[in-house]
C-alpha positions as CSV (number, residue, x, y, z in Angstrom):
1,X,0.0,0.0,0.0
2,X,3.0,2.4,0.6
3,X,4.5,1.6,-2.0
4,X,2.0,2.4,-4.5
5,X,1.2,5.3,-3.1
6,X,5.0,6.3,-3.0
7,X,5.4,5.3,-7.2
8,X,1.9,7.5,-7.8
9,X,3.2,10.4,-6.0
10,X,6.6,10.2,-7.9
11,X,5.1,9.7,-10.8
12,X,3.2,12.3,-10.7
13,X,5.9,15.2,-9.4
14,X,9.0,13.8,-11.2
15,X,8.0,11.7,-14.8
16,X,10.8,11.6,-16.4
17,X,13.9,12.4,-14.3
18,X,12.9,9.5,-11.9
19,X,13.7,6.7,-14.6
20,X,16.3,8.0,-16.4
21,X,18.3,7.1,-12.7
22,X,18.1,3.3,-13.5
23,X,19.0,4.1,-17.1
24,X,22.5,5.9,-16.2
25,X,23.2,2.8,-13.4
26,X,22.3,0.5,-16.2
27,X,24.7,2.6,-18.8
28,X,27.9,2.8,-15.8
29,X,27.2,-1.5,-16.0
30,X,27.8,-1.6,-19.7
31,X,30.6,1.0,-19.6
32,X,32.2,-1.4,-16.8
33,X,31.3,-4.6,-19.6
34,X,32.7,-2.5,-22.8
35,X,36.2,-1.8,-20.9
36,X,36.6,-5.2,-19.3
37,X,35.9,-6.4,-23.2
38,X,38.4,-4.2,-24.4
39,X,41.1,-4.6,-21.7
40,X,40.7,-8.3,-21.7
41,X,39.9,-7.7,-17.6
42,X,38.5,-11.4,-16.8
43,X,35.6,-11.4,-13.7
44,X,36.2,-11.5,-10.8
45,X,39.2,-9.6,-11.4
46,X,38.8,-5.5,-10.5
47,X,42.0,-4.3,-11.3
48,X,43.7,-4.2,-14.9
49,X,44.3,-1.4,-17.3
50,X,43.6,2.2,-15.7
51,X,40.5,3.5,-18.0
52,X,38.9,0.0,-16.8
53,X,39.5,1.0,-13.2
54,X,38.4,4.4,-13.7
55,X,34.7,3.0,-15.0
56,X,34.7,0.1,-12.4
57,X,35.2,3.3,-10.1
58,X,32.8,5.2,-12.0
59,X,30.0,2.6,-11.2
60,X,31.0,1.7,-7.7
61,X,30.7,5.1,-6.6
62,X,27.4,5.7,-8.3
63,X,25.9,2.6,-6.6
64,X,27.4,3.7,-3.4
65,X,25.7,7.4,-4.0
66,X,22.6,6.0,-5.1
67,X,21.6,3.7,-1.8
68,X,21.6,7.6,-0.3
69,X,20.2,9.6,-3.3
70,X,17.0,7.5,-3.5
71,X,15.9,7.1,-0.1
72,X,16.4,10.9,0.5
73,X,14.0,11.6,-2.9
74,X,11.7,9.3,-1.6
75,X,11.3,11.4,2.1
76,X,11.4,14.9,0.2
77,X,8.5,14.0,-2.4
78,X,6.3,12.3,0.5
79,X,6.9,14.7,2.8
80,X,7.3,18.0,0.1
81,X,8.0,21.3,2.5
82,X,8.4,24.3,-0.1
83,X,7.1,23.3,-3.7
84,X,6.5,19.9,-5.2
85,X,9.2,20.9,-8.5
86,X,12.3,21.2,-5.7
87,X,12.5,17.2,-5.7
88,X,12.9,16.4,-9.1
89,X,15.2,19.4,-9.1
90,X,17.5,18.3,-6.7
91,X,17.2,14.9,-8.5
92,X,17.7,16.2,-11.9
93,X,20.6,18.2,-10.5
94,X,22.2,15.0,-8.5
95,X,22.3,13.4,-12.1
96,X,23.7,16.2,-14.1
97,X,26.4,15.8,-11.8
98,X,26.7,12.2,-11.8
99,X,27.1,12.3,-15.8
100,X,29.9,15.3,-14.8
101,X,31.3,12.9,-13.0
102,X,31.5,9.8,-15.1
103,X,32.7,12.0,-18.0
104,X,35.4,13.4,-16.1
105,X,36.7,10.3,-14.5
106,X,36.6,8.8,-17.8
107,X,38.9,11.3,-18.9
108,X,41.0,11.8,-16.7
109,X,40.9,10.7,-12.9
110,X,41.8,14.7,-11.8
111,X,38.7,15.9,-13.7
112,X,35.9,14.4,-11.5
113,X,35.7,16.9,-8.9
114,X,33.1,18.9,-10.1
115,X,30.5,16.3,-11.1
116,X,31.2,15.0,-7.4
117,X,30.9,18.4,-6.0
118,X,27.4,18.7,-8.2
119,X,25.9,15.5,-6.6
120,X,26.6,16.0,-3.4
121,X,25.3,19.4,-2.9
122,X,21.8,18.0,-4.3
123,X,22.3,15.2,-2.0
124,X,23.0,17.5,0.8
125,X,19.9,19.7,-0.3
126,X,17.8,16.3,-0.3
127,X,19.1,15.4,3.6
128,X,18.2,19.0,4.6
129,X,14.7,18.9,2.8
130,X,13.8,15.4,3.6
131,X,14.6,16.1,7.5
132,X,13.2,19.2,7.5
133,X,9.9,17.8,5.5
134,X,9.4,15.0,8.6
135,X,9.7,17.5,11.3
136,X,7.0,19.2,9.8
137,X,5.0,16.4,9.5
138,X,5.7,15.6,12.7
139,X,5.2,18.7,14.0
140,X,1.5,19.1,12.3
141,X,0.0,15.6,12.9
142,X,1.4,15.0,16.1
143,X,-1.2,15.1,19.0
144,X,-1.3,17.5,21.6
């Protein structure tokens, strides 16, 4: 029950920018694929040739920043404290700096700073959103 009312409520305030997340995890995988293709990096092995350690990286640390991105989305669309268009925002913004930061890496290891710096001020934004969204709805429901 939850759950469907948490995938109707970010369907409706964020349409596209919610799926196009999955899409750029799924993209990091085949990146990760292409290089250990190219490199001749057998699995289980994580270490080789430097571009193929920069995209393993590339997709490690997306996965890592997405088990904190998502959840925080989640609590700022359900619990929305200054305009329904700030989540997506924040969301759209945390993945404009996630593509910085892939492109960057990709290049050259030096260059990913900004993307990182990108994503985690939205994911800061989200934190401070999200907590200060339950507080409120703490605040209002809560019994006297």
């Amino acid at each position: 029950m939850i759950w469907k009312a948490l995938i109707e409520k970010l369907g409706r305030n964020d349409p596209k920018p919610v799926w196009m997340r999955p899409y750029f995890l799924v993209s990091t995988l085949m990146l990760v694929g292409r290089m250990r293709g190219k490199h001749s990096v057998r699995a289980p092995a994580v270490s080789g040739a430097p571009e193929f350690e920069r995209a393993f990286r590339v997709q490690m640390n997306t996965l890592e920043q997405f088990v904190l991105f998502l959840p925080l989305l989640w609590l700022i669309t359900v619990y929305p404290v200054v305009s329904g268009y700030l989540a997506p925002g924040l969301g759209l913004i945390w993945l404009v700096g996630r593509v910085l930061y892939c492109l960057g890496y990709m290049a050259e290891a030096a260059k990913r700073s900004s993307g990182f710096l990108i994503a985690g001020v939205a994911l800061l934004g989200l934190l401070v959103l999200s907590i200060v969204g339950i507080t409120h709805a703490w605040l209002v429901t809560r019994p006297i």
